[in-house]
Structure formats: C-alpha cells, structure tokens
C-alpha positions in Angstrom: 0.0 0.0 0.0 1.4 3.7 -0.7 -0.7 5.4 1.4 1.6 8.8 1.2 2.0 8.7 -2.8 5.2 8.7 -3.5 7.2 6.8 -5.6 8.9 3.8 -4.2 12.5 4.1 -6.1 12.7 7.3 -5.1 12.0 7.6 -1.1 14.5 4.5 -1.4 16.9 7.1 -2.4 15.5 9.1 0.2 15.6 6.5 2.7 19.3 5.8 1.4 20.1 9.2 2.2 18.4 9.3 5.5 20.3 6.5 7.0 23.6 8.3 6.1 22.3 11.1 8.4 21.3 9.0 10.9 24.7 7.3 11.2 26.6 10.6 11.5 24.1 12.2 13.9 24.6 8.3 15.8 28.4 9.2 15.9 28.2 12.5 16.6 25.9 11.8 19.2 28.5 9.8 21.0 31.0 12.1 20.1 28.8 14.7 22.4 28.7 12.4 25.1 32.5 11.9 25.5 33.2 15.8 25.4 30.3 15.8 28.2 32.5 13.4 30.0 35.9 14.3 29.5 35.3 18.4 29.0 38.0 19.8 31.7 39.3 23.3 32.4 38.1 26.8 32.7 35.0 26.4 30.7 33.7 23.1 32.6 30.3 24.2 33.4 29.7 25.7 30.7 30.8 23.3 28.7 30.2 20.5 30.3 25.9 21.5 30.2 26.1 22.6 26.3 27.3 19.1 25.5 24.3 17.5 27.6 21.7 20.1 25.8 23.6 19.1 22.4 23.5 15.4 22.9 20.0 15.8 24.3 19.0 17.4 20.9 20.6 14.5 18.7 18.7 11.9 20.6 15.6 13.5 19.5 16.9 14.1 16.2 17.7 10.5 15.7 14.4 9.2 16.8 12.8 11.5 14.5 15.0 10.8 11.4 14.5 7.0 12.1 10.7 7.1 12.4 10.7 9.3 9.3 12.6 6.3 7.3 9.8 4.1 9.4 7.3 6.1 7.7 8.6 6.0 4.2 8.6 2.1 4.8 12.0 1.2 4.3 14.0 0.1 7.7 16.5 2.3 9.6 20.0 1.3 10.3 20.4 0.0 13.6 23.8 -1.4 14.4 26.7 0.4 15.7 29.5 -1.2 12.9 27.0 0.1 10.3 26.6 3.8 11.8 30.8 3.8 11.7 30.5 2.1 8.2 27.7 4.7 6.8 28.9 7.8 8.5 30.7 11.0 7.3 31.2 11.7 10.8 34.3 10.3 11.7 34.9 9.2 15.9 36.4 11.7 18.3 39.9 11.3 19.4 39.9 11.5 23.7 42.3 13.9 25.3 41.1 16.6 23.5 41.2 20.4 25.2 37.9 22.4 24.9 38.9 24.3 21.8 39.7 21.5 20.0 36.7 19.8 21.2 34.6 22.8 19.4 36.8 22.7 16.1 35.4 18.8 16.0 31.9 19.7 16.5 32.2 22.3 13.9 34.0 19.7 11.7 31.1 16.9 12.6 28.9 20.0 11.9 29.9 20.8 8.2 29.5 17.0 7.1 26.1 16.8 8.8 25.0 20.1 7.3 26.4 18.5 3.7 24.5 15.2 4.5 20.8 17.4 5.2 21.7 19.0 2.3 22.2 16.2 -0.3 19.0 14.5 1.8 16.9 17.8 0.8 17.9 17.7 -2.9 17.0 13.8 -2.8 13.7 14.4 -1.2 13.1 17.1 -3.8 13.3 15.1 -6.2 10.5 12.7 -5.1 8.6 15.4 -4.0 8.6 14.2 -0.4 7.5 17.2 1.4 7.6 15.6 4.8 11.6 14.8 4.7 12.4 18.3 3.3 9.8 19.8 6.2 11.4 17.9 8.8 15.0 17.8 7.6 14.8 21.8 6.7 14.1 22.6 10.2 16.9 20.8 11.6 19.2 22.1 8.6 18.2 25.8 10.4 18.8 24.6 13.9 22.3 23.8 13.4 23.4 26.0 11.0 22.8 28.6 13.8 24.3 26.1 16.5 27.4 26.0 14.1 27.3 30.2 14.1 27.1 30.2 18.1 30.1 27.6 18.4 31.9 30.0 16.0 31.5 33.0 17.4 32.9 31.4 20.6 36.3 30.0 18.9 36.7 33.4 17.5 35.9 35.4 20.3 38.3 33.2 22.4 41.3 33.3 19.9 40.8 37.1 18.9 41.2 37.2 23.3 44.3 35.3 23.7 45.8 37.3 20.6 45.5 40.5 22.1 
C-alpha cells in the first residue's frame, strides 16, 4: 500500500540518504557524550551542560530521522559497525582540550550540514515534502548552532591574541 503517494524508487533514495544522516548524527551523538564526560578546564560548566543540551538534541533528532525512514517504509540502520561504516562523521579522538573539542563539532557540523543537504535535494526530487519539512528545520537549527560555536572560537582566539 502507498498510502503517502510517492514513488517507491525514489523515497529508497530518500531512505538511502536518510540512513547516512542518521549514522553521523549516531556518531556524533556519542562524540557529544565523550566531550560531556571528559570536558576539563576553565570552561567546565559551561561546557560540560552545552554538551548534555547538544547530545540531548541529537537523541531527539535521531528518533525522528529513524521514524521518518519508518514512515517512508524502508528500515532504519540500527547497528553500531553500520553507523561507523555509513557515516561522514568520523569518531572523536579523547584527550582533547575544549577548543579543539569545538573545532570537532564544527568539523562533525559541516558533514552533517552537507548530508541534510544532499538529503533535501533527494527528497526534492521525489517530492517528499515531509523529509524536506522535517530535515529543513533541523538544517536551520544547526546551521545557527554552528554560528554560536563559532563566534565562541573566534571570540576566544581574537582574546588570547590580544
């Protein structure tokens, strides 16, 4: 039954491309839970409770990116070796200070933001408004996390350069 209209090769594709961004947004996820963890320094607290609010986010992102592949009928990944194998998002090193944690969210950042994007055009194409509507929103969301964590590098740098 295609009870949402759409043709089946082409939320495949979709589905194809939503599992990629459910892998990185499973490793990044865990990559949010080890800077939550290990986060040390000056900027503990803070830091420390923006990773919990970030990996807190990602869970609900990934529930909602599976449930959306759910919905087109096609089965989301669900084992860890296949997240690691379908993921642009590569693993966090440990030992990392809290700037260089940042530069690897903003890293993880840029190949989730390329991922929603190839996901949108592929959605586009078979007129699957409900991936584009949900994938848009989050597409918004953390382009302007991305801007926040920015402004924080460069306002920390530009400090310790003066």
């Amino acid at each position: 039954m295609n009870y949402l209209g759409l043709n089946k090769d082409e939320t495949q594709n979709v589905s194809k491309e939503l599992n990629t961004l459910l892998s990185c947004y499973h490793v990044y996820y865990q990559t949010l839970r080890k800077f939550h963890w290990h986060v040390e320094g000056h900027n503990f607290f803070d830091m420390h409770e923006l990773f919990e609010e970030m990996y807190n986010d990602a869970k609900i992102k990934i529930d909602e990116i599976a449930e959306r592949i759910l919905t087109l009928r096609f089965r989301p990944i669900g084992d860890m070796s296949a997240y690691l194998e379908n993921s642009k998002v590569q693993e966090a090193k440990t030992g990392l200070s809290d700037e260089e944690m940042i530069e690897k969210i903003l890293s993880d950042h840029a190949q989730i933001i390329e991922c929603m994007r190839r996901t949108l055009q592929v959605a586009d194409k078979a007129n699957d408004e409900g991936t584009i509507d949900l994938i848009g929103g989050y597409l918004a969301d953390l382009e302007k996390r991305s801007w926040m964590l920015d402004a924080w590098r460069s306002k920390k740098f530009a400090t310790e350069l003066a």
